[in-house]
TORKOL-4160 file (C-alpha; in steps of 0.2 Angstrom, whole numbers, padded with zeros to 4 digits, m for minus):
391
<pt num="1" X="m0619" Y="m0088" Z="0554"/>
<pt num="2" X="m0607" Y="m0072" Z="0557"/>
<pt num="3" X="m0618" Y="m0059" Z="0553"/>
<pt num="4" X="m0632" Y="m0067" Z="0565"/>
<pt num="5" X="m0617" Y="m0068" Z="0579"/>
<pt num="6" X="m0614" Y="m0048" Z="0575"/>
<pt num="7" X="m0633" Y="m0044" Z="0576"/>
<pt num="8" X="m0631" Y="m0057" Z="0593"/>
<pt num="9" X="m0617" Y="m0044" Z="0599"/>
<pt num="10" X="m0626" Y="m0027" Z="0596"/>
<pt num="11" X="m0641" Y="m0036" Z="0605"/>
<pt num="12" X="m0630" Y="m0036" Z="0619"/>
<pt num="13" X="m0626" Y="m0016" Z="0617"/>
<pt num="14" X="m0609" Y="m0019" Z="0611"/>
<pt num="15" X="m0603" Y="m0005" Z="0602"/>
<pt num="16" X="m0595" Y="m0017" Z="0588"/>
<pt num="17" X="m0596" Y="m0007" Z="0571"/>
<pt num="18" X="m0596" Y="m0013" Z="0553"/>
<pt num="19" X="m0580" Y="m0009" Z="0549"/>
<pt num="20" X="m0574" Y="m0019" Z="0561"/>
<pt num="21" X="m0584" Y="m0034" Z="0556"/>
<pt num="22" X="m0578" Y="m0032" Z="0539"/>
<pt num="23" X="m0559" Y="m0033" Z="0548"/>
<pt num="24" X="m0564" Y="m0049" Z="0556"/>
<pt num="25" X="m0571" Y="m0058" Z="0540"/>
<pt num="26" X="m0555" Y="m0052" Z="0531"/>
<pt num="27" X="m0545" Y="m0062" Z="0543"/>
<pt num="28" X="m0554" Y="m0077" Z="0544"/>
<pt num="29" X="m0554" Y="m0077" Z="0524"/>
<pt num="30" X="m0534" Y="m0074" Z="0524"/>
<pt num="31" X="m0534" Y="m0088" Z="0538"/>
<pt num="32" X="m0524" Y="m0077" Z="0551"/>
<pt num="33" X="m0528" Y="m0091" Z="0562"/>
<pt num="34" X="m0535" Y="m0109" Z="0563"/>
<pt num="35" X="m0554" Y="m0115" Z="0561"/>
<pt num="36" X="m0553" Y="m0119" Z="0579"/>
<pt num="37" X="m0567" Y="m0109" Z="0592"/>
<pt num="38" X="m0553" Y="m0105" Z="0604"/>
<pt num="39" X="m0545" Y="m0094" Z="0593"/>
<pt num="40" X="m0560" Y="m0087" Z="0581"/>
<pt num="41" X="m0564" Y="m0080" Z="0600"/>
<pt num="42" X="m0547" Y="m0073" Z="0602"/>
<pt num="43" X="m0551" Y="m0065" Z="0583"/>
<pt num="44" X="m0566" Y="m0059" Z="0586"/>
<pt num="45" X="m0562" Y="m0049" Z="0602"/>
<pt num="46" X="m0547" Y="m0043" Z="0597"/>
<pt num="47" X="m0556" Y="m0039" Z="0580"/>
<pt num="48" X="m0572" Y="m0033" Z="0588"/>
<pt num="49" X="m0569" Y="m0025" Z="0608"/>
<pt num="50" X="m0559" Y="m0011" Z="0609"/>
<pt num="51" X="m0561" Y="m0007" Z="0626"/>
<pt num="52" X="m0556" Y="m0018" Z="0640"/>
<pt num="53" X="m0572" Y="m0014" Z="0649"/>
<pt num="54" X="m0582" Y="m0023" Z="0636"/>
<pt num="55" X="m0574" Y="m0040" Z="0638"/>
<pt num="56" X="m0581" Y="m0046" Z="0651"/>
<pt num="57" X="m0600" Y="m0042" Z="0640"/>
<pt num="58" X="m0593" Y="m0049" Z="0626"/>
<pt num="59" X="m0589" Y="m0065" Z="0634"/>
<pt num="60" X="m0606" Y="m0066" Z="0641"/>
<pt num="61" X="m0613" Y="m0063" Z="0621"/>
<pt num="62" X="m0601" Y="m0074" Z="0614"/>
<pt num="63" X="m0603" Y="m0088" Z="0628"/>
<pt num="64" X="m0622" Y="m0087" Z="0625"/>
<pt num="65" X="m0619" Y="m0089" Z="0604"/>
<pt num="66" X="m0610" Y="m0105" Z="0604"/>
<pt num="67" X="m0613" Y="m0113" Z="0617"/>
<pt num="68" X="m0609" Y="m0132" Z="0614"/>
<pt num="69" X="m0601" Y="m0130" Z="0598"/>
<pt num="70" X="m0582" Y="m0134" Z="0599"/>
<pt num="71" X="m0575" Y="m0130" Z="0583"/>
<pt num="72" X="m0579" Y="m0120" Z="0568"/>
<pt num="73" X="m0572" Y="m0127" Z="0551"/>
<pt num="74" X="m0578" Y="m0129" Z="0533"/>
<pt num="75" X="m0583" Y="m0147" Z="0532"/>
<pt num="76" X="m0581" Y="m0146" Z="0513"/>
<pt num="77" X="m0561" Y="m0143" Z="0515"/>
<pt num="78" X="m0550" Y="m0153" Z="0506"/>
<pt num="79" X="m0545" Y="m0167" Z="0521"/>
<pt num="80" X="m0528" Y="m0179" Z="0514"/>
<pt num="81" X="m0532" Y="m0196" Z="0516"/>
<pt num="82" X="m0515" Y="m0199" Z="0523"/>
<pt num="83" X="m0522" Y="m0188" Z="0538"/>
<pt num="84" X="m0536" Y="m0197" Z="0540"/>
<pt num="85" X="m0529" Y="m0212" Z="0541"/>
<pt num="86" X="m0517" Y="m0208" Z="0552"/>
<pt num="87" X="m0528" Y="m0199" Z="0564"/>
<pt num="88" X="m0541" Y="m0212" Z="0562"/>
<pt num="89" X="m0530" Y="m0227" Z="0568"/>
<pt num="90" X="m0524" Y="m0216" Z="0585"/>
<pt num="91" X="m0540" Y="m0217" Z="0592"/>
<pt num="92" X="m0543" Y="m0235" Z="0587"/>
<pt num="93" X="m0543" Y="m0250" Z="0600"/>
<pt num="94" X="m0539" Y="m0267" Z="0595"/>
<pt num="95" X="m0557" Y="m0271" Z="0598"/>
<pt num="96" X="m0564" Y="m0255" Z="0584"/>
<pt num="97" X="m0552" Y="m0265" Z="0572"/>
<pt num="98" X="m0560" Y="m0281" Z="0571"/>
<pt num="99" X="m0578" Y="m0271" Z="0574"/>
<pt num="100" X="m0574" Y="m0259" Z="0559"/>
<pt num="101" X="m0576" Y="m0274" Z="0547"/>
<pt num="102" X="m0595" Y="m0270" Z="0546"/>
<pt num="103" X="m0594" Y="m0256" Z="0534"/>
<pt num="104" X="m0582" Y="m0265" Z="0523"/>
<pt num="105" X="m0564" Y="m0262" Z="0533"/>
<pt num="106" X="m0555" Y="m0244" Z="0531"/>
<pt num="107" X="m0555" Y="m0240" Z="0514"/>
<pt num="108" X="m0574" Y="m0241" Z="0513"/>
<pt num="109" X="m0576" Y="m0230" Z="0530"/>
<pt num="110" X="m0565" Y="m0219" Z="0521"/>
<pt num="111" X="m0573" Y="m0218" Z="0506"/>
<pt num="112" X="m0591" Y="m0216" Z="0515"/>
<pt num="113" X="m0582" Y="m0200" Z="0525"/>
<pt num="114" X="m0576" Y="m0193" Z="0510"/>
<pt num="115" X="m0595" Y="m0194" Z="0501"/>
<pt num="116" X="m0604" Y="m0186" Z="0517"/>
<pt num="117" X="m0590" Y="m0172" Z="0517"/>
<pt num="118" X="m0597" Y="m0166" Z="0499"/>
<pt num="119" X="m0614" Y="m0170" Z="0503"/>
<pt num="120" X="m0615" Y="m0160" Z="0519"/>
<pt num="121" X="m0618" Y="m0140" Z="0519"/>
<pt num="122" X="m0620" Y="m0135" Z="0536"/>
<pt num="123" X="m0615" Y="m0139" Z="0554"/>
<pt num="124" X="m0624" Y="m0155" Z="0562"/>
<pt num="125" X="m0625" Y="m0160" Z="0580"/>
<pt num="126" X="m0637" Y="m0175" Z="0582"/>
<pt num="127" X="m0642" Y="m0188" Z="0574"/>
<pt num="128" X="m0635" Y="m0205" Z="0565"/>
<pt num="129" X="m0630" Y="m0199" Z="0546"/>
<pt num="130" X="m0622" Y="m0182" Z="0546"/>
<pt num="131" X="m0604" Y="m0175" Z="0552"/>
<pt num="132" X="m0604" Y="m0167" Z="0568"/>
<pt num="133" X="m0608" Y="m0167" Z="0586"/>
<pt num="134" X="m0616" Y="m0182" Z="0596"/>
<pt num="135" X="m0628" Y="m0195" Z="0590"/>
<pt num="136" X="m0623" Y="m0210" Z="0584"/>
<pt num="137" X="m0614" Y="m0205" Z="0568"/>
<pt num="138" X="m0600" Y="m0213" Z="0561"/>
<pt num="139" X="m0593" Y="m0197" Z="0557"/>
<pt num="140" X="m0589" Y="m0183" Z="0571"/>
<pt num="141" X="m0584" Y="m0182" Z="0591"/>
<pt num="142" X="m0594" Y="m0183" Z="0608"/>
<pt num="143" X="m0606" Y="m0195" Z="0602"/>
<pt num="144" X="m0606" Y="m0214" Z="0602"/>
<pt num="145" X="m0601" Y="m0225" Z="0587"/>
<pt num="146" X="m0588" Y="m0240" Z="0585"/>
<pt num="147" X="m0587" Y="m0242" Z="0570"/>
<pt num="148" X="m0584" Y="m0221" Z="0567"/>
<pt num="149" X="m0571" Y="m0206" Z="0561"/>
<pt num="150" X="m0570" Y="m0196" Z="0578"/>
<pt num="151" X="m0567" Y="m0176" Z="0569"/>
<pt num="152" X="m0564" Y="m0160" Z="0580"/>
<pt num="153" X="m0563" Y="m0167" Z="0596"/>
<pt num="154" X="m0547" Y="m0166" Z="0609"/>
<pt num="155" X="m0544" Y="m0176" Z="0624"/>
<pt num="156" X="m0561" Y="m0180" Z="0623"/>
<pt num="157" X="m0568" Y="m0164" Z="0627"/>
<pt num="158" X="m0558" Y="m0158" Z="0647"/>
<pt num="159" X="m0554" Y="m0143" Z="0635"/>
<pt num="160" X="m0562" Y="m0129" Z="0626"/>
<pt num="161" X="m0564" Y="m0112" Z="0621"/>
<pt num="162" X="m0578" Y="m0114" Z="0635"/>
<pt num="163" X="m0567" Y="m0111" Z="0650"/>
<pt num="164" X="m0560" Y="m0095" Z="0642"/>
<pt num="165" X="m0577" Y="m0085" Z="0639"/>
<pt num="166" X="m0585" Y="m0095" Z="0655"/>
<pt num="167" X="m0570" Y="m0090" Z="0666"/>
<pt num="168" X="m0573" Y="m0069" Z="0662"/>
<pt num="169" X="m0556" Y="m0066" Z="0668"/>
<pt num="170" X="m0564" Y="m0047" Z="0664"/>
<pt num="171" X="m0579" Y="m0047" Z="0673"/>
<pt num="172" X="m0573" Y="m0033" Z="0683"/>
<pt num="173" X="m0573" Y="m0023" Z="0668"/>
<pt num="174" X="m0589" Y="m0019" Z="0664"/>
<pt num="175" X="m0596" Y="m0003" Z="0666"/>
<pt num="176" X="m0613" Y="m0008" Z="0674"/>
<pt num="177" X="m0602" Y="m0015" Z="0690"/>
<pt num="178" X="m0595" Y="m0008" Z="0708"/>
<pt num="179" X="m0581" Y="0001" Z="0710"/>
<pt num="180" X="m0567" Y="m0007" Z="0717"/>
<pt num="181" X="m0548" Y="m0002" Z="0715"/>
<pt num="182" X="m0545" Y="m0012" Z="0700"/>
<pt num="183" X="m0558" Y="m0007" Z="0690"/>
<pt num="184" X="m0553" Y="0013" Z="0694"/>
<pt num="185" X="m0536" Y="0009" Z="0689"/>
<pt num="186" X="m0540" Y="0003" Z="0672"/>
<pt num="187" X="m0551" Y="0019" Z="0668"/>
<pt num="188" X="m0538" Y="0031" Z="0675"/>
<pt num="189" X="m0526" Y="0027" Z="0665"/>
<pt num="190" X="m0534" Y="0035" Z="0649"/>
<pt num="191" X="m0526" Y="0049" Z="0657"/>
<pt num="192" X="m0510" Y="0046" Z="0653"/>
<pt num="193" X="m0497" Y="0056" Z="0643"/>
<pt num="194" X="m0481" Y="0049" Z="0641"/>
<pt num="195" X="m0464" Y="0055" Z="0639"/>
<pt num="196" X="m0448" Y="0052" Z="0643"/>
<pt num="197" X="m0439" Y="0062" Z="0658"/>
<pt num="198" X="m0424" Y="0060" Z="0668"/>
<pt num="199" X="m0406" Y="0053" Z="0668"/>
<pt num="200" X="m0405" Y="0040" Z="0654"/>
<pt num="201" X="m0403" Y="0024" Z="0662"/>
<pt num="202" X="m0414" Y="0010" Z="0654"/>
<pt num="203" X="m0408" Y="0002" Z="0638"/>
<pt num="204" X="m0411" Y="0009" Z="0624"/>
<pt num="205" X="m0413" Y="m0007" Z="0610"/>
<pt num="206" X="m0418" Y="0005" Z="0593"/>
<pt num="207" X="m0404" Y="0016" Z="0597"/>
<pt num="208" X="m0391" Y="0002" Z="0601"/>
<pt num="209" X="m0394" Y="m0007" Z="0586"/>
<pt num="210" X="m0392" Y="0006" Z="0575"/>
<pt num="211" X="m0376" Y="0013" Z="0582"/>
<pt num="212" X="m0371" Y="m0004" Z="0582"/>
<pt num="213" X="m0374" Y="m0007" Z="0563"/>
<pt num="214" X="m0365" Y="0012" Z="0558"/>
<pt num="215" X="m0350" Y="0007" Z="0569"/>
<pt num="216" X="m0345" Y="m0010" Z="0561"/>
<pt num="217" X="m0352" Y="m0021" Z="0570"/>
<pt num="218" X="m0344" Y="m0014" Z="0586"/>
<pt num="219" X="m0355" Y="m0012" Z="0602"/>
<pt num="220" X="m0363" Y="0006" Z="0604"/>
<pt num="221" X="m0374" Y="0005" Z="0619"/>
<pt num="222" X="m0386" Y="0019" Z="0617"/>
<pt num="223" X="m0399" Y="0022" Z="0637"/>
<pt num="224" X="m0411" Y="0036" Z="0639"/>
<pt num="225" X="m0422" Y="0042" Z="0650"/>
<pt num="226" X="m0437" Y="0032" Z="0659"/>
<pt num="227" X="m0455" Y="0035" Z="0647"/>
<pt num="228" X="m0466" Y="0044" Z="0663"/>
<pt num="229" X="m0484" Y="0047" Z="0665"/>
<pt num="230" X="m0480" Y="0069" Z="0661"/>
<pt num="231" X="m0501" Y="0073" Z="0669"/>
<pt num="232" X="m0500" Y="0080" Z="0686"/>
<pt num="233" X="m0515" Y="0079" Z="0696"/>
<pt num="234" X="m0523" Y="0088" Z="0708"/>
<pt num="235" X="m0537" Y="0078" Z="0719"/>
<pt num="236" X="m0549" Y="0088" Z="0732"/>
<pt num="237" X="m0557" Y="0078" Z="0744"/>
<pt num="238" X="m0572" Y="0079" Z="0752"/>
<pt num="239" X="m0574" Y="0070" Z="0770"/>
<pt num="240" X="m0584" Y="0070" Z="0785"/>
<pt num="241" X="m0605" Y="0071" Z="0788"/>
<pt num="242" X="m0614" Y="0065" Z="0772"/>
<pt num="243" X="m0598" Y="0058" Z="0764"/>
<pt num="244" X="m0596" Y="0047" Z="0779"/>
<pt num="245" X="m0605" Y="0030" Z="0768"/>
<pt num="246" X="m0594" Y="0034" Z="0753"/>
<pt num="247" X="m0578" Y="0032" Z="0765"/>
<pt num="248" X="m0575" Y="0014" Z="0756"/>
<pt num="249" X="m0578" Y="0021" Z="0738"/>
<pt num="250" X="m0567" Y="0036" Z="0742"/>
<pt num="251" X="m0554" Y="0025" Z="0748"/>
<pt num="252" X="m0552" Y="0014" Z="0731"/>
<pt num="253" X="m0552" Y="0029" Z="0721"/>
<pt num="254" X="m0539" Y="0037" Z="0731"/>
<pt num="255" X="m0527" Y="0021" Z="0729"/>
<pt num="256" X="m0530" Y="0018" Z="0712"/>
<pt num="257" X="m0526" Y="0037" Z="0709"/>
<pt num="258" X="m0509" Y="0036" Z="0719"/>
<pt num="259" X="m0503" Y="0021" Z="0711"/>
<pt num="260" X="m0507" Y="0027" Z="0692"/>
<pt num="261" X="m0501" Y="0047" Z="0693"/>
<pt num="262" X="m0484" Y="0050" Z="0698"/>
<pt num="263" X="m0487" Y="0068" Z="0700"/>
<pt num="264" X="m0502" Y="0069" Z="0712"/>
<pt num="265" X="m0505" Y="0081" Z="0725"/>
<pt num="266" X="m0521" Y="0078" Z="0737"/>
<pt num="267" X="m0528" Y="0088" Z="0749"/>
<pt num="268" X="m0544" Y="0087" Z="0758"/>
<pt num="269" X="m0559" Y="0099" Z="0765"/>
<pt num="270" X="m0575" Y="0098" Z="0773"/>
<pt num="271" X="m0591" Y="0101" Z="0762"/>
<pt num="272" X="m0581" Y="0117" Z="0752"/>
<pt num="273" X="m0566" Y="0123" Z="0750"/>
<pt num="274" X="m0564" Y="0140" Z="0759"/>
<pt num="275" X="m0548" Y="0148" Z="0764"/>
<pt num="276" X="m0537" Y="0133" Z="0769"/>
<pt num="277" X="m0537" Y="0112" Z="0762"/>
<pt num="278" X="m0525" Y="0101" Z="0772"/>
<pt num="279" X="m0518" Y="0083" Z="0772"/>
<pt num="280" X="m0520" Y="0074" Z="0787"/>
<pt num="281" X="m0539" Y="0075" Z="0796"/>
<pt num="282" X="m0531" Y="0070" Z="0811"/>
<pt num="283" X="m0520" Y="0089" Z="0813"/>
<pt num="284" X="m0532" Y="0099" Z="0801"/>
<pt num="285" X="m0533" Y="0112" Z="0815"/>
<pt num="286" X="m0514" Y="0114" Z="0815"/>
<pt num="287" X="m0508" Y="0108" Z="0797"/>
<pt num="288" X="m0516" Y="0118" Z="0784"/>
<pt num="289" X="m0511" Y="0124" Z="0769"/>
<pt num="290" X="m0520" Y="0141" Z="0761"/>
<pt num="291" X="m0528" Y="0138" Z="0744"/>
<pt num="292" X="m0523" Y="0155" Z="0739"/>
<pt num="293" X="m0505" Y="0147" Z="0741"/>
<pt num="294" X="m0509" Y="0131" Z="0733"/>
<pt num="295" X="m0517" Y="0143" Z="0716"/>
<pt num="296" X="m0501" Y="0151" Z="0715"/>
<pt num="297" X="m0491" Y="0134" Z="0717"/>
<pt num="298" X="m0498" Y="0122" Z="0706"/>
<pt num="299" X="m0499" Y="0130" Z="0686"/>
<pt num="300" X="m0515" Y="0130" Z="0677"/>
<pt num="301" X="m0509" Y="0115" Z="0669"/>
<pt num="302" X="m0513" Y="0103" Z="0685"/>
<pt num="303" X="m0528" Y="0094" Z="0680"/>
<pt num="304" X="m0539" Y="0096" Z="0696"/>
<pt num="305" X="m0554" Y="0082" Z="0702"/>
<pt num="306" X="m0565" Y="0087" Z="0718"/>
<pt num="307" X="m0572" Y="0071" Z="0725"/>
<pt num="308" X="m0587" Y="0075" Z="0737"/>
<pt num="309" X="m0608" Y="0076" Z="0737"/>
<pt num="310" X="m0609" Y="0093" Z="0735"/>
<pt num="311" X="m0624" Y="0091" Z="0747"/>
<pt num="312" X="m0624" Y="0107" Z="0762"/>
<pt num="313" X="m0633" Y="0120" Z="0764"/>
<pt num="314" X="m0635" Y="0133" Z="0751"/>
<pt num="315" X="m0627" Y="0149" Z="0764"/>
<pt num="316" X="m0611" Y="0139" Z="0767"/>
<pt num="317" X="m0608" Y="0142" Z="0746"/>
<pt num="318" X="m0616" Y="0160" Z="0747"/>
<pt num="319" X="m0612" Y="0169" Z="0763"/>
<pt num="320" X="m0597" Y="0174" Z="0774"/>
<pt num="321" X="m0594" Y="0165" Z="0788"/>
<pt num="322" X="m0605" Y="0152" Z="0782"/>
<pt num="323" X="m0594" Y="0138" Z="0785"/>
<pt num="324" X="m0597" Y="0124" Z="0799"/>
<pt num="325" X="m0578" Y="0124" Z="0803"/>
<pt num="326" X="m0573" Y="0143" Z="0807"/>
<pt num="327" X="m0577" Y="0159" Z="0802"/>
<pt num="328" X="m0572" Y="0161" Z="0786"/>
<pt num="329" X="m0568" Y="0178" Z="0777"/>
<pt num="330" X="m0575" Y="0174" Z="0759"/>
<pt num="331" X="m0590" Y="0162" Z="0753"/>
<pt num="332" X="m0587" Y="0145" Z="0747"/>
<pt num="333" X="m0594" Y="0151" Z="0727"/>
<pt num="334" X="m0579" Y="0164" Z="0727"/>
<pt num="335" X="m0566" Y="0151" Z="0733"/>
<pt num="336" X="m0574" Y="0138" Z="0720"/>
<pt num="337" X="m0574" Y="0151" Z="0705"/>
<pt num="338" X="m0556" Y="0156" Z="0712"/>
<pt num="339" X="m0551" Y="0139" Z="0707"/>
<pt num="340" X="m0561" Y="0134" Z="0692"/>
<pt num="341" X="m0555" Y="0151" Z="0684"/>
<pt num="342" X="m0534" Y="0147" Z="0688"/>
<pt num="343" X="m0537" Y="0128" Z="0682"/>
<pt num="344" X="m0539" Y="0126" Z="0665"/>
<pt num="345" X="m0547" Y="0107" Z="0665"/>
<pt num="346" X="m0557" Y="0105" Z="0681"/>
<pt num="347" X="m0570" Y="0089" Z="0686"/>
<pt num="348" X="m0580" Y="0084" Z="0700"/>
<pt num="349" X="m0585" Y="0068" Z="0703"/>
<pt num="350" X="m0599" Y="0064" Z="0715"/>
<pt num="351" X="m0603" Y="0049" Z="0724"/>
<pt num="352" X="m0622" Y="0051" Z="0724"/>
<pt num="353" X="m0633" Y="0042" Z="0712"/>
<pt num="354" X="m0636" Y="0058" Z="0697"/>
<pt num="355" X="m0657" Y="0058" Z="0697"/>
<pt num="356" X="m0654" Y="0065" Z="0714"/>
<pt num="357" X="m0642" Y="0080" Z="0710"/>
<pt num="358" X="m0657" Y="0091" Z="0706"/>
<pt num="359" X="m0666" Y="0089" Z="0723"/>
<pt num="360" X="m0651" Y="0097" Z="0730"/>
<pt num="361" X="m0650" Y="0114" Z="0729"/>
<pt num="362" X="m0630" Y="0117" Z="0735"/>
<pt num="363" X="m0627" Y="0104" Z="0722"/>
<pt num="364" X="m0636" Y="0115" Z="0707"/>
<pt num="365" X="m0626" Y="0130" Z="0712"/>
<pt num="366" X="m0610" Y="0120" Z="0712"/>
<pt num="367" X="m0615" Y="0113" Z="0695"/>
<pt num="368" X="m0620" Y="0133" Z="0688"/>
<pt num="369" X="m0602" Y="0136" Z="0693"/>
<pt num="370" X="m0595" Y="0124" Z="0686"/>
<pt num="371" X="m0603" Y="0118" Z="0670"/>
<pt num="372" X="m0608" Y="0103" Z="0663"/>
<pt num="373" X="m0590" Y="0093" Z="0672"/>
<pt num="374" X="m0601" Y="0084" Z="0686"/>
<pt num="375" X="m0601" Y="0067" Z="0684"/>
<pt num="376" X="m0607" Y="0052" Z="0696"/>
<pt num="377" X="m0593" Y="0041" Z="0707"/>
<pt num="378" X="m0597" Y="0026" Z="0693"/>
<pt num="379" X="m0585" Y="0017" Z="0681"/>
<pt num="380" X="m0594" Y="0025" Z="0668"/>
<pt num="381" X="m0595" Y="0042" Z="0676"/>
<pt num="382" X="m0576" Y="0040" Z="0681"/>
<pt num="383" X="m0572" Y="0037" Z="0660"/>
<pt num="384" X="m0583" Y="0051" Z="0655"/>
<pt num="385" X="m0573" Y="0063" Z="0668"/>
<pt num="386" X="m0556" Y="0056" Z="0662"/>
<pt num="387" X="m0562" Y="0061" Z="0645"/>
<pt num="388" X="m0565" Y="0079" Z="0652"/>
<pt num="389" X="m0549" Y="0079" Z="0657"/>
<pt num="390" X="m0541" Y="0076" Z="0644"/>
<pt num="391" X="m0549" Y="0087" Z="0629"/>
C-alpha cells in the first residue's frame, strides 16, 4: 500500500526520493506516531517534502490517495479485551443493550470480534462480514449495525485528516502559481545568512545556563547581539513604457524584498542603466544619483538584481546618446559591463514569459553580457535566481 502511495507522489512530479521513503517506513515501524491518518499525513510530509513549495502538491497527491479512508492501523494488533469493553459500552444506548442479545450477549460479540481480527488481512470498506468502513458489519464505524463494535471512528466523523489536506493552507506555495507578496517572501528568504551583529541585548539562554551551572548555582545572565540577515542587496528597477503591465508584479517583489533584507538599497532607471539611477520617479530630473558613484559605494560583495523586460531598441544598448531620456556620454552595454564586472554575483529577472526572450534582440545582447543569470519574474524563476545568488 506505501510504495503504491510513493509511486502516487512521483506521478504527481514530487521530487520524494528513496532514501526518504526508507526514513518514513523506519518511523512508522519504530511507531514515532499513532496509526492514526491525521498524523501518518503529518509523517509523511515532514518525511517526504522538503520544500514548503511543495505542500500544497503534496496535499493534492495525498488528498486524492486516501480519500475516504479515516485511519490506518494493523487490524491484526493485539486489542485488550478490557478496552474493548470499555469502548464498546460508551457508545451503547439502553436500547443496543437489550438489542445485542441476538448474537448471544457481549462475551459472544466479543469473541466473534476477536475471530474476524485474525481472519482479516486487508483494509475493508463495505460490506456486512469484514472489519472496516460502512456496510452493515458488525464490526467497524460510519456504517449501520445495532447490534455492532463501532472501531476507528470519532465524533462520528465531523473530524479528519480530510480538512488538513482539503484545507491547502499552502496552496500558495506551489511553484506553478502567481506571484503575490507571500509567495516571493518565502523564496527570498533562501537568501539568507545569518549572523549576529550589534549591541548584545537579547537573552542569551545556552550562555546563561552554563554560567549559571560554573558559578554555583548563582545567577549569571549572559545577552548578545541580535542573529541578522548579513546579505546586502542591491535591486535595479526598471519602470515606465513596456513595463507599465508589470507595475503590480513589480510592486509585490519590491515589498516582499523590503520586508525580508535589512540591508537593501533600490534604485530605479528607464529601459538601461546609463549615467545616473534615482529613487523617486517623481524628482528623477532633480534627484539622481551617478552609478559611477554608486560602484565605488557599495563593495563587490552587494548581491545586485535588475528587474526589467530588457525589451528597447538595440542602439539605446550600442550607441551614445542613444537613450530616450538625455544625451547620454557612454552606451548602455558599457554601463552594463561596468556593473557586471565590479559585482561579483549579479541577476536579472524578467517579467516576460522566456519563449519570447529570443525574438527580442536588446534582450539577446543583455543576455551575451551577462551570461546564463536571466531568469523569468516566476516563482520558480525567482528560486533559481536566489540560487544564483547564492553560489
Amino acid at each position: 500500500m506505501l510504495v503504491e502511495f510513493f509511486l502516487h507522489l512521483k506521478s504527481f512530479k514530487l521530487p520524494v526520493s528513496t532514501r526518504e521513503f526508507l526514513t518514513l517506513l523506519e518511523a512508522l515501524e519504530q511507531r514515532v506516531v499513532s496509526l492514526s491518518l491525521d498524523d501518518f499525513y503529518a509523517l509523511s510530509r515532514m518525511c517526504l517534502v522538503k520544500d514548503e513549495q511543495h505542500f500544497d502538491r503534496f496535499d493534492l497527491a495525498f488528498g486524492s490517495y486516501f480519500k475516504g479512508v479515516d485511519a490506518i492501523f494493523d487490524i491484526r494488533a493485539e486489542i485488550p479485551e478490557e478496552w474493548l469493553r470499555k469502548e464498546f459500552l460508551r457508545h451503547l444506548s439502553d436500547e443496543d443493550k437489550k438489542l445485542i442479545e441476538a448474537l448471544g450477549g457481549l462475551d459472544k460479540l466479543l469473541e466473534t470480534f476477536k475471530q474476524r481480527l485474525e481472519e482479516q488481512r486487508r483494509r475493508h470498506a463495505g460490506g456486512k462480514k469484514w472489519i472496516g468502513t460502512g456496510g452493515t458489519s458488525p464490526f467497524g464505524a460510519y456504517g449501520y449495525n445495532p447490534e455492532g463494535i463501532r472501531v476507528g471512528q470519532e465524533g462520528g466523523g465531523a473530524r479528519s485528516a480530510v480538512k488538513v489536506w482539503d484545507e491547502r493552507s499552502f496552496r500558495n506555495l506551489d511553484g506553478d502559481v502567481e506571484l503575490n507578496t507571500r509567495n516571493i517572501k518565502i523564496a527570498l528568504r533562501r537568501l539568507r545568512r545569518f549572523a549576529r551583529e550589534g549591541v548584545p541585548e537579547e537573552l542569551d539562554l545556552d550562555g546563561t545556563i552554563e554560567g549559571t551551572a560554573k558559578n554555583a548555582g548563582w545567577l549569571d545572565l549572559r545577552l548578545q547581539p541580535e542573529r541578522r540577515n548579513r546579505v546586502k542587496v542591491l535591486l535595479f528597477l526598471d519602470v515606465g513604457g513596456s513595463m507599465d503591465p508589470h507595475v503590480e508584479f513589480c510592486e509585490e517583489l519590491f515589498s516582499a524584498a523590503k520586508s525580508e533584507f535589512r540591508h537593501l538599497e533600490y534604485f530605479y532607471f528607464h529601459n538601461c542603466v546609463y549615467d545616473y539611477v534615482w529613487r523617486d520617479n517623481l524628482r528623477r530630473r532633480n534627484e539622481r544619483f551617478g552609478t559611477l558613484e554608486l560602484v565605488r559605494t557599495y563593495g563587490p560583495d552587494w548581491r545586485v538584481i535588475f528587474v526589467g523586460d530588457a525589451a528597447m531598441s538595440p542602439y539605446e544598448l550600442t550607441q551614445t546618446g542613444g537613450s530616450i531620456e538625455y544625451t547620454n556620454d557612454e552606451p548602455g552595454l558599457a554601463w552594463l559591463a561596468r556593473i557586471f564586472g565590479h559585482f561579483r554575483k549579479v541577476i536579472w529577472w524578467n517579467p516576460e514569459p522566456a519563449r519570447g526572450w529570443e525574438y527580442t534582440r536588446s534582450t539577446q545582447m543583455i543576455m551575451q553580457a551577462l551570461g546564463p543569470r536571466m531568469f523569468p519574474l516566476t516563482l520558480d524563476g525567482i528560486a533559481r535566481g536566489i540560487d544564483a545568488l547564492r553560489h
